[in-house]
Biopython code that builds the backbone (N, CA, C, O; Angstrom):
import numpy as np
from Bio.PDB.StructureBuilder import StructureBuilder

atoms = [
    (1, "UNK", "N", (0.844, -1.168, 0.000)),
    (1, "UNK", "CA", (0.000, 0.000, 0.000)),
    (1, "UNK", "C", (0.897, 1.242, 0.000)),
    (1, "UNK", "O", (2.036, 1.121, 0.450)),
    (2, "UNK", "N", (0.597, 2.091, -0.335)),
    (2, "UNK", "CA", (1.262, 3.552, -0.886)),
    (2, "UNK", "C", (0.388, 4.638, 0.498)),
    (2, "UNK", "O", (-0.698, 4.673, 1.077)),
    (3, "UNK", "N", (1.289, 5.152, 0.489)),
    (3, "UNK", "CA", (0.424, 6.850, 1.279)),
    (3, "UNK", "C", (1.403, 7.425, 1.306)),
    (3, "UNK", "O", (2.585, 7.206, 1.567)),
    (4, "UNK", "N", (0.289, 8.866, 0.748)),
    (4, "UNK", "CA", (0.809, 10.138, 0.437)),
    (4, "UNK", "C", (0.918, 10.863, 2.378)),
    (4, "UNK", "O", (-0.100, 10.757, 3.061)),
    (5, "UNK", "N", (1.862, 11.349, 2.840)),
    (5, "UNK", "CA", (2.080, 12.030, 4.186)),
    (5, "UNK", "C", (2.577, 13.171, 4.074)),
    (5, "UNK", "O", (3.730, 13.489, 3.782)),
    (6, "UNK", "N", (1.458, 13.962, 4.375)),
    (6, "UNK", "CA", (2.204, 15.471, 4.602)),
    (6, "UNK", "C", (2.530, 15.835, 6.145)),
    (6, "UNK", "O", (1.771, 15.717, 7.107)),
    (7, "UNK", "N", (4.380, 16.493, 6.117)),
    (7, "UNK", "CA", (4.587, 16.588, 7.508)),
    (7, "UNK", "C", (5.092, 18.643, 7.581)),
    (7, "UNK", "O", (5.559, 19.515, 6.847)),
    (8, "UNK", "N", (4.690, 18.499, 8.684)),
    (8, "UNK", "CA", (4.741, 19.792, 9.011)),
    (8, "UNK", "C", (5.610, 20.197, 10.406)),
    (8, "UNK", "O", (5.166, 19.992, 11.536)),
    (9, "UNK", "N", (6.724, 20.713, 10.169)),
    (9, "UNK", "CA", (7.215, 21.222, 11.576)),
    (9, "UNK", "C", (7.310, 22.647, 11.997)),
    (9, "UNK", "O", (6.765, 23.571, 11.393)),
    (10, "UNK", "N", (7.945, 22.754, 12.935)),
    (10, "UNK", "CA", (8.270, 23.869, 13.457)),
    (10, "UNK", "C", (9.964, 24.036, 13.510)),
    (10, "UNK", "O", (10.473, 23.223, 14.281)),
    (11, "UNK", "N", (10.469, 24.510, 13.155)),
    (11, "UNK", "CA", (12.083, 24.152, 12.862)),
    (11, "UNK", "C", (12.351, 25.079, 13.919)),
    (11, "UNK", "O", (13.534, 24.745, 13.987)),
    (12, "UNK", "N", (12.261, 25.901, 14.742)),
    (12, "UNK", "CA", (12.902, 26.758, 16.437)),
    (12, "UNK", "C", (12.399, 25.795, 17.406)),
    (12, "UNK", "O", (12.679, 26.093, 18.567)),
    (13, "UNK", "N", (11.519, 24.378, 17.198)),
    (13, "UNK", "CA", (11.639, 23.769, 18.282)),
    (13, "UNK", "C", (13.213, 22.702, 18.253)),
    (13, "UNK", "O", (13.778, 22.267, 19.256)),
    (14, "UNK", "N", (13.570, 22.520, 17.046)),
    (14, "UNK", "CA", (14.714, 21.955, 16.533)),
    (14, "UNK", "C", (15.914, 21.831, 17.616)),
    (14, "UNK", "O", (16.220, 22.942, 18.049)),
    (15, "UNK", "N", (16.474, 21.049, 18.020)),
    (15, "UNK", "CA", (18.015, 21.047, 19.369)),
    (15, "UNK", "C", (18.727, 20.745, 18.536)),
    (15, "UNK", "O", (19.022, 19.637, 18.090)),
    (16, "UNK", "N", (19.207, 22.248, 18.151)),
    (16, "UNK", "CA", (20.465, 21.780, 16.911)),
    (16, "UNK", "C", (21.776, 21.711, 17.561)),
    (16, "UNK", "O", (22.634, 22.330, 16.931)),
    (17, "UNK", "N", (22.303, 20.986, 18.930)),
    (17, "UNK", "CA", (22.920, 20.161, 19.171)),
    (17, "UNK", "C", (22.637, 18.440, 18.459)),
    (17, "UNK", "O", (23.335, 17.430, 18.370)),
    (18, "UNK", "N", (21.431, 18.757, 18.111)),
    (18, "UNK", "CA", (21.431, 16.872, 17.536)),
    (18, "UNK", "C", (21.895, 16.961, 15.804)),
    (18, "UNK", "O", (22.233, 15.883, 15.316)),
    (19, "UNK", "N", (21.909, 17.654, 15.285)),
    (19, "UNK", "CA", (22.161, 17.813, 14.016)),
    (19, "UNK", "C", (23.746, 17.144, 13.916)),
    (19, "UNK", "O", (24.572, 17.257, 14.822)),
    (20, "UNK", "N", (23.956, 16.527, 12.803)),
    (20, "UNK", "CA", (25.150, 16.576, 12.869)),
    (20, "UNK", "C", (25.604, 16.075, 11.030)),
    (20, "UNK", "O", (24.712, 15.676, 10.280)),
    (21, "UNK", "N", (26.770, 16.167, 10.652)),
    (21, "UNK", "CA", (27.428, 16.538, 9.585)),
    (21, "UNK", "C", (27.856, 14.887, 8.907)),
    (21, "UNK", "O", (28.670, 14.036, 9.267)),
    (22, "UNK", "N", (27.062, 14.947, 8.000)),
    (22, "UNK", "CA", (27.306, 13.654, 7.042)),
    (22, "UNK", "C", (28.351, 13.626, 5.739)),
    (22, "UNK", "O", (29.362, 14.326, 5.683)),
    (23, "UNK", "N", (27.989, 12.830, 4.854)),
    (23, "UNK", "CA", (28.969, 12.533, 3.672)),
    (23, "UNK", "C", (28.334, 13.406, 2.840)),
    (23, "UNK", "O", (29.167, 14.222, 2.445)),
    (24, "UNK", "N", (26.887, 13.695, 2.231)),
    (24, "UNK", "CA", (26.528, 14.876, 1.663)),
    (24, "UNK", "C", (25.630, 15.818, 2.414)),
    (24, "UNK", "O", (24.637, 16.118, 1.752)),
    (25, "UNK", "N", (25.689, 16.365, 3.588)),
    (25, "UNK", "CA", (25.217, 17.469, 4.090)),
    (25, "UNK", "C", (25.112, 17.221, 5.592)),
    (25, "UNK", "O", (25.714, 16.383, 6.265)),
    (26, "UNK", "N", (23.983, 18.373, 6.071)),
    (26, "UNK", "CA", (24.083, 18.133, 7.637)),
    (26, "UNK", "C", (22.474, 17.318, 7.797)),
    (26, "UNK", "O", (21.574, 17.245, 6.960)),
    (27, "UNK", "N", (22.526, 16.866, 8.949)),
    (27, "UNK", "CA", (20.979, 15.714, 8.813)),
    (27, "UNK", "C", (20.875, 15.721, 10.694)),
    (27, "UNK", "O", (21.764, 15.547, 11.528)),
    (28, "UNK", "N", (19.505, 15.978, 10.842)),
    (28, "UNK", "CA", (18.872, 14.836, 12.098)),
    (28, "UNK", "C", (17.829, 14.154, 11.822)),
    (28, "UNK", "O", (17.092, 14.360, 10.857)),
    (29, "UNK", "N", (17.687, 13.215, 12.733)),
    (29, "UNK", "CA", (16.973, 12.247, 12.487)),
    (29, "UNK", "C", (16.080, 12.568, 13.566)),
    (29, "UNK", "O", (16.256, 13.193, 14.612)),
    (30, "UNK", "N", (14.885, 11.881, 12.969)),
    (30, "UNK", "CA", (13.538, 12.519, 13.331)),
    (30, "UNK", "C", (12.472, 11.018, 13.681)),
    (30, "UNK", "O", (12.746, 9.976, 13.086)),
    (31, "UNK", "N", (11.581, 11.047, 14.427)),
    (31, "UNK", "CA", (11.102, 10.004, 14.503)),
    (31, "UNK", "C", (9.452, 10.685, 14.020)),
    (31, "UNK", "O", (9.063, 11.826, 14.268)),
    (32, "UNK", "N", (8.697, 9.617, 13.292)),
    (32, "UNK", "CA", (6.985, 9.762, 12.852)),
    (32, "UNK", "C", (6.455, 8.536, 14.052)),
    (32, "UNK", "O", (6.801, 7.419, 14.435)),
    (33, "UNK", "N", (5.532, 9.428, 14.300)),
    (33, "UNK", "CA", (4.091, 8.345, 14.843)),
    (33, "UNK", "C", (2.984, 8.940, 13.885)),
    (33, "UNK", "O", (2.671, 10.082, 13.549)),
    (34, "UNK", "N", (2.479, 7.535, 13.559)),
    (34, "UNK", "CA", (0.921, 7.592, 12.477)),
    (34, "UNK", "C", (0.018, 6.624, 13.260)),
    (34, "UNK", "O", (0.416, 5.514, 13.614)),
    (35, "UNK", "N", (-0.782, 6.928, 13.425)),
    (35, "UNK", "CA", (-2.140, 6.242, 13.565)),
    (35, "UNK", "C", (-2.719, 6.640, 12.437)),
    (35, "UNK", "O", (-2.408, 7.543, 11.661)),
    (36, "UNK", "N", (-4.148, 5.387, 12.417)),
    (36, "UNK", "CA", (-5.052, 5.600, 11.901)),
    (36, "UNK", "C", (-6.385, 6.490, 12.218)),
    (36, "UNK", "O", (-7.377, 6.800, 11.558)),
    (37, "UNK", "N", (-6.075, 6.667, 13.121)),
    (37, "UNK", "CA", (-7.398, 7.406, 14.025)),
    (37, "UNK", "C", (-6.926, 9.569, 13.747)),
    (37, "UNK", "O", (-5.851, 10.155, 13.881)),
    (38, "UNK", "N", (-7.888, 9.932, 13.470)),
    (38, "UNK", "CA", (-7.651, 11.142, 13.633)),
    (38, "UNK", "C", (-7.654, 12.166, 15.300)),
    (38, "UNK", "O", (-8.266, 11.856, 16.323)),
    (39, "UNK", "N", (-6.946, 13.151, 15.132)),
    (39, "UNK", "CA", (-6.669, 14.354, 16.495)),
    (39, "UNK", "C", (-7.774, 14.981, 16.261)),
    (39, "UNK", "O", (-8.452, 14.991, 15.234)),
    (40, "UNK", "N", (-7.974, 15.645, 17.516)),
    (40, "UNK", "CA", (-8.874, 17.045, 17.367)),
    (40, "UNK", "C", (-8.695, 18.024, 16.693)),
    (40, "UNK", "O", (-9.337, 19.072, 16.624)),
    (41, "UNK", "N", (-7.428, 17.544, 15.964)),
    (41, "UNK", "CA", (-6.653, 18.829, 14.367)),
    (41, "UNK", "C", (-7.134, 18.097, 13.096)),
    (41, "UNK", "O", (-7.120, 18.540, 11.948)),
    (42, "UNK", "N", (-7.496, 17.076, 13.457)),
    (42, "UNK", "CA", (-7.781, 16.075, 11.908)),
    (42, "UNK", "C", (-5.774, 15.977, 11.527)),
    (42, "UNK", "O", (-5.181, 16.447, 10.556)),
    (43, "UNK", "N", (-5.400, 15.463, 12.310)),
    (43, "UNK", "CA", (-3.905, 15.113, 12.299)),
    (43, "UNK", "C", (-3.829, 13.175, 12.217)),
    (43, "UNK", "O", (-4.702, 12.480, 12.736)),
    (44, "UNK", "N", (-2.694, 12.632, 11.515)),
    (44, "UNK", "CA", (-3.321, 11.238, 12.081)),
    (44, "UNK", "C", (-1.875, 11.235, 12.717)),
    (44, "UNK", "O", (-1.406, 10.131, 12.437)),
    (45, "UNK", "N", (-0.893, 12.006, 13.490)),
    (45, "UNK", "CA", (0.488, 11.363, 14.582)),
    (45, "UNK", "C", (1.365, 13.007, 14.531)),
    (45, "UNK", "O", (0.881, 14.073, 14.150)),
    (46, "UNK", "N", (1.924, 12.906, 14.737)),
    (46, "UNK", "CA", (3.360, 14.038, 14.840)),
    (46, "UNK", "C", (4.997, 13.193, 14.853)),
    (46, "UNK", "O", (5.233, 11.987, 14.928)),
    (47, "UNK", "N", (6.004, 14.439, 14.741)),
    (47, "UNK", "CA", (7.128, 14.137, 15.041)),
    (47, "UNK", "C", (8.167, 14.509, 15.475)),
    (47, "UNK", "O", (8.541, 15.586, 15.009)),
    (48, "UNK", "N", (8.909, 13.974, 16.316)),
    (48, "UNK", "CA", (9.753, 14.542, 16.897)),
    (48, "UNK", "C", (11.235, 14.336, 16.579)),
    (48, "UNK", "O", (11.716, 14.039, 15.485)),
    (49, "UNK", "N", (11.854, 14.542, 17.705)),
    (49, "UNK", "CA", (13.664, 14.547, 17.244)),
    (49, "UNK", "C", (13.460, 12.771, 17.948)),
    (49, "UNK", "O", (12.731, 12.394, 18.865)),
    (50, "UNK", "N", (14.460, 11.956, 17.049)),
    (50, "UNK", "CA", (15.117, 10.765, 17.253)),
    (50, "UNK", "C", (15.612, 10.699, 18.827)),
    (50, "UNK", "O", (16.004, 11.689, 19.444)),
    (51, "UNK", "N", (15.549, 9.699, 19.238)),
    (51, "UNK", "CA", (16.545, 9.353, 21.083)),
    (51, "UNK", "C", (17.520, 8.533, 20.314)),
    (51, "UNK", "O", (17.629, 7.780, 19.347)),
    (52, "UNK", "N", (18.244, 9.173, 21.408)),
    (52, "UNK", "CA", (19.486, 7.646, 21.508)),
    (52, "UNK", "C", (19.092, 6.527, 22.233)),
    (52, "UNK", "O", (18.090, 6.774, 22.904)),
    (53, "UNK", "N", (19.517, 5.345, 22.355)),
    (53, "UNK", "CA", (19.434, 3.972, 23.082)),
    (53, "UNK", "C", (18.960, 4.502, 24.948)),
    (53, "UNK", "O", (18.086, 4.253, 25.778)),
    (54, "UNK", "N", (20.344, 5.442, 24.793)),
    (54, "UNK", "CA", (20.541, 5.540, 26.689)),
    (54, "UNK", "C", (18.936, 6.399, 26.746)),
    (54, "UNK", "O", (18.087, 5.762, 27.369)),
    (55, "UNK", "N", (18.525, 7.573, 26.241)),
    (55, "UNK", "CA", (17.468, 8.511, 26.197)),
    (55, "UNK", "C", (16.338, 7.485, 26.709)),
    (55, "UNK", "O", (15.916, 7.480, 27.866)),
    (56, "UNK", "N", (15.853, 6.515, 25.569)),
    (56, "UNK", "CA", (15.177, 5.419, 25.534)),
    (56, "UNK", "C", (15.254, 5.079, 26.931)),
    (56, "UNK", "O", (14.582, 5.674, 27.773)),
    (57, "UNK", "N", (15.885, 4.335, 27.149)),
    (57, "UNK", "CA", (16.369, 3.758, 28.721)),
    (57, "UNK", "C", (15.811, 4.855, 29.467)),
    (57, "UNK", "O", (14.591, 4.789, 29.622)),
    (58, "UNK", "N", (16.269, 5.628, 29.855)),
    (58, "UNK", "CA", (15.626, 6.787, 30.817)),
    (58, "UNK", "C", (14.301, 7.510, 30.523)),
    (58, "UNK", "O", (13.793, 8.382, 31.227)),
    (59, "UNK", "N", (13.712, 6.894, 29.109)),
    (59, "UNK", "CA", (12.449, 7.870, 29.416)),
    (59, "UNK", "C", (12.321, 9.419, 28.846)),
    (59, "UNK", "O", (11.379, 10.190, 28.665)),
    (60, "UNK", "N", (13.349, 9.460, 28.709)),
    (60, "UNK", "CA", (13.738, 11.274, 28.001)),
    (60, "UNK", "C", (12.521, 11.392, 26.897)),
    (60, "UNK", "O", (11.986, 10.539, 26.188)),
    (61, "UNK", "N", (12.357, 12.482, 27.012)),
    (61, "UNK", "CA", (11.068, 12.882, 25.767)),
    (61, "UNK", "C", (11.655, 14.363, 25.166)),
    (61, "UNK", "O", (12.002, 15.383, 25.762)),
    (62, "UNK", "N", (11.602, 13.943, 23.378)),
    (62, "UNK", "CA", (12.003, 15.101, 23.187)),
    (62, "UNK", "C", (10.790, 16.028, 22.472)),
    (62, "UNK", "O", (9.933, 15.433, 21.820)),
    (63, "UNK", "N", (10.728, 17.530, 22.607)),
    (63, "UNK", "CA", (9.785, 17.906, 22.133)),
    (63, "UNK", "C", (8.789, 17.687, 20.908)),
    (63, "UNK", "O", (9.479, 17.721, 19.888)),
    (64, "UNK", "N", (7.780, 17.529, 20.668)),
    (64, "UNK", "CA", (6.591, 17.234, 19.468)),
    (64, "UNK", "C", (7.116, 18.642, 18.393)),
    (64, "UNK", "O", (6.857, 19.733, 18.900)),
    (65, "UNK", "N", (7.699, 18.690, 17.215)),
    (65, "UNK", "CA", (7.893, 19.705, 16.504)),
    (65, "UNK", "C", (7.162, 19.861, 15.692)),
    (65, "UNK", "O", (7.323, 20.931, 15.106)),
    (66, "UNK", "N", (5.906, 18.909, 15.141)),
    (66, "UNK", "CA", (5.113, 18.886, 14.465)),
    (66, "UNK", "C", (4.164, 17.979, 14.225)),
    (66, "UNK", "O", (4.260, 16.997, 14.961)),
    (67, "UNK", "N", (3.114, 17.946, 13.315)),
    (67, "UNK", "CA", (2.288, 17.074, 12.825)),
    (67, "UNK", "C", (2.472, 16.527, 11.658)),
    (67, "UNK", "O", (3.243, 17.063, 10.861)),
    (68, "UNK", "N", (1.750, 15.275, 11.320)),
    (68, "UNK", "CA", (1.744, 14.442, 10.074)),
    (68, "UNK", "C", (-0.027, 14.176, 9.618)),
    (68, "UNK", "O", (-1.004, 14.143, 10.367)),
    (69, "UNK", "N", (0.046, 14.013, 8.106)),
    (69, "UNK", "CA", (-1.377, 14.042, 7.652)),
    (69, "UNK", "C", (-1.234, 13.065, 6.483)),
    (69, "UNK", "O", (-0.606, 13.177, 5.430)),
    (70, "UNK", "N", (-1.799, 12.330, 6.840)),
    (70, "UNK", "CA", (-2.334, 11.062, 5.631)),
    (70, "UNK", "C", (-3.507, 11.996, 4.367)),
    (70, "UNK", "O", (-4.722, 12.089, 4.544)),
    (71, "UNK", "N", (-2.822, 12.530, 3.267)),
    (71, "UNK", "CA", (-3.377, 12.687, 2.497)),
    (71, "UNK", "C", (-3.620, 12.079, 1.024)),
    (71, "UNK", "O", (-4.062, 12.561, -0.019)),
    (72, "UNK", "N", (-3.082, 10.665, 1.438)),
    (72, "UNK", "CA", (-3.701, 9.654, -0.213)),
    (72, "UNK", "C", (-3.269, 8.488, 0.291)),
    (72, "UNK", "O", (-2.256, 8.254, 0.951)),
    (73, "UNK", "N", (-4.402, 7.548, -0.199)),
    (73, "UNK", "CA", (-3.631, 6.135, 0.487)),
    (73, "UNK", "C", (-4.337, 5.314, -1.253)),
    (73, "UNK", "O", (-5.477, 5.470, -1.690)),
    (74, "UNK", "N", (-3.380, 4.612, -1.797)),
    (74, "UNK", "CA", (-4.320, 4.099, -2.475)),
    (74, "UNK", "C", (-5.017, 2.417, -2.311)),
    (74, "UNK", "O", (-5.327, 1.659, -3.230)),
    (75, "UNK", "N", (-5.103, 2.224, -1.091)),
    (75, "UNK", "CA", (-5.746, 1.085, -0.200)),
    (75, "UNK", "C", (-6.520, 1.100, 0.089)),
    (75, "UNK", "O", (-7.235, 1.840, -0.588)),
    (76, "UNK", "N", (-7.321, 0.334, 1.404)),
    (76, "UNK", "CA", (-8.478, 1.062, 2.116)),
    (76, "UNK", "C", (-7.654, 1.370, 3.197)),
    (76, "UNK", "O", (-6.492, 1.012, 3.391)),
    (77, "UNK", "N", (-8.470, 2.162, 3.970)),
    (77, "UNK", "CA", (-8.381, 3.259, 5.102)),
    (77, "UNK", "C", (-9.468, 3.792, 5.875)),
    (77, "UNK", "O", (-10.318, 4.522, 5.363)),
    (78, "UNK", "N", (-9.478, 3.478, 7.017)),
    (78, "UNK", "CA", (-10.709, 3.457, 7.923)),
    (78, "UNK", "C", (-10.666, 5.289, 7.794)),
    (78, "UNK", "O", (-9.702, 6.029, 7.599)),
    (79, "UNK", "N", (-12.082, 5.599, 7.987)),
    (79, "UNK", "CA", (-12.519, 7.039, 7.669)),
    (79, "UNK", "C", (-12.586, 7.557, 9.506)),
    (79, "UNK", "O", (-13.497, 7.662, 10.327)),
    (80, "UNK", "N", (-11.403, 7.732, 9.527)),
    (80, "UNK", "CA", (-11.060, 8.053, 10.914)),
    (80, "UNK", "C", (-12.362, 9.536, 11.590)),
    (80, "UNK", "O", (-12.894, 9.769, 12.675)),
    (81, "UNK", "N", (-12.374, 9.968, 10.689)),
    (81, "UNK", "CA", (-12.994, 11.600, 11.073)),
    (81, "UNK", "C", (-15.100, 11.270, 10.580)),
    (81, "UNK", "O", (-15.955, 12.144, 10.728)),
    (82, "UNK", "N", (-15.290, 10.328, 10.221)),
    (82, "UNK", "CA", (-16.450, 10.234, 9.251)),
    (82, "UNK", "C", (-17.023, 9.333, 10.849)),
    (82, "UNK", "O", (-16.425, 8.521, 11.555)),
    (83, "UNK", "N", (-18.688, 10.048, 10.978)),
    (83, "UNK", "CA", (-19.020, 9.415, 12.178)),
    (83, "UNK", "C", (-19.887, 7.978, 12.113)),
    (83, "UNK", "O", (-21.044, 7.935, 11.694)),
    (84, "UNK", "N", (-19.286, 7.034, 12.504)),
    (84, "UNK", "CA", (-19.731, 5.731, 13.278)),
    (84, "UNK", "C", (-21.311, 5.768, 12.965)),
    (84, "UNK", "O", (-21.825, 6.748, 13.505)),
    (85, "UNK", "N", (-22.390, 4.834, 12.115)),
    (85, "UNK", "CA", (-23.204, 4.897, 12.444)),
    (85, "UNK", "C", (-23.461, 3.808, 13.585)),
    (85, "UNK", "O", (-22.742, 2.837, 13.817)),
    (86, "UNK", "N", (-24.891, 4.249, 14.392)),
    (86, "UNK", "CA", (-25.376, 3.231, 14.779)),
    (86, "UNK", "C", (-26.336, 2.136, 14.880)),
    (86, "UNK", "O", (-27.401, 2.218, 14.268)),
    (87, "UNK", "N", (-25.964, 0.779, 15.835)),
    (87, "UNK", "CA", (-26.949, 0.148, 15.498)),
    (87, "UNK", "C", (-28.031, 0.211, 15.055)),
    (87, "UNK", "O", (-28.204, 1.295, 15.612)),
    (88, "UNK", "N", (-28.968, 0.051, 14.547)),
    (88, "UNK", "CA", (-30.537, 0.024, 14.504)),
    (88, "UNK", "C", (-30.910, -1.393, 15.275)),
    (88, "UNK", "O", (-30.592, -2.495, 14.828)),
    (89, "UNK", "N", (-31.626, -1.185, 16.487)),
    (89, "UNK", "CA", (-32.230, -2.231, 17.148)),
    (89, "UNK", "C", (-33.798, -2.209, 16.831)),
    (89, "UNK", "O", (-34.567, -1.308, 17.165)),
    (90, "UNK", "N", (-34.153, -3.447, 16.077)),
    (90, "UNK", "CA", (-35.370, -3.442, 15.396)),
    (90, "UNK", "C", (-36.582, -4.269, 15.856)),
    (90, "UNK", "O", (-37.684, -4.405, 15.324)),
    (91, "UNK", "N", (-36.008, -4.857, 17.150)),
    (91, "UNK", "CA", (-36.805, -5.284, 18.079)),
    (91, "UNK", "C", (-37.381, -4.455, 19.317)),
    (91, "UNK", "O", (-38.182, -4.865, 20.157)),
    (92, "UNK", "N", (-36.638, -2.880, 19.215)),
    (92, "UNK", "CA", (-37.170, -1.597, 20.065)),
    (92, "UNK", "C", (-39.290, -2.356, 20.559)),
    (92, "UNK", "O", (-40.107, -2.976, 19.878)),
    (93, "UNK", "N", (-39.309, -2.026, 21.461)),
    (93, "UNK", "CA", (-40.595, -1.788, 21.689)),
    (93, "UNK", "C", (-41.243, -1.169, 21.792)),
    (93, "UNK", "O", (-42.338, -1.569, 22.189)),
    (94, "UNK", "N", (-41.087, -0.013, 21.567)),
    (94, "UNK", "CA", (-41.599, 1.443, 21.521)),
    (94, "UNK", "C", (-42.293, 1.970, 19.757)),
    (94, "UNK", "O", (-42.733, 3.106, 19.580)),
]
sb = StructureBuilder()
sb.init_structure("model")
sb.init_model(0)
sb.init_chain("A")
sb.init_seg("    ")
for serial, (resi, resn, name, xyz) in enumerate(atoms, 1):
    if name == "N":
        sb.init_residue(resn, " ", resi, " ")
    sb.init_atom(name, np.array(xyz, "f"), 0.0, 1.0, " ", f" {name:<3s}", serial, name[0])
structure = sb.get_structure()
């Protein structure tokens, strides 16, 4: 399955102590969470800066710099934002 993800940050929440200098340019690494379920933004996850192993171990949290948006899937895809109908109970006695 394919999906289209649009991500959006904030680059001054950025700890450009984590940045660091590669073979063609400078890079950090960033971690995505996606769900399927939509936010109260119609968001389906955000992302933040990457941990190290030890971070992990301790729990460290690094700030949310942004959101992510599922805008094409060409699969199915539960309609996260589209409301639930309900039962019809047709034995009601009323």
């Amino acid at each position: 399955m394919k999906l289209g993800i649009s991500v959006r940050i904030d680059v001054t929440k950025i700890d450009k102590s984590r940045l660091y200098q590669g073979a063609k340019g400078t890079y950090l690494d960033l971690t995505t969470f996606v769900s399927d379920e939509l936010d109260q933004y119609e968001n389906n996850g955000f992302i933040s800066q990457s941990l190290t192993a030890e971070e992990r171990e301790a729990k460290t949290q690094t700030p949310i710099l942004g959101n992510v948006k599922i805008f094409y899937t060409d699969g199915p895809q539960a309609a996260a934002s589209a409301p639930q109908a309900a039962a019809i109970d047709e034995d009601i006695p009323f």
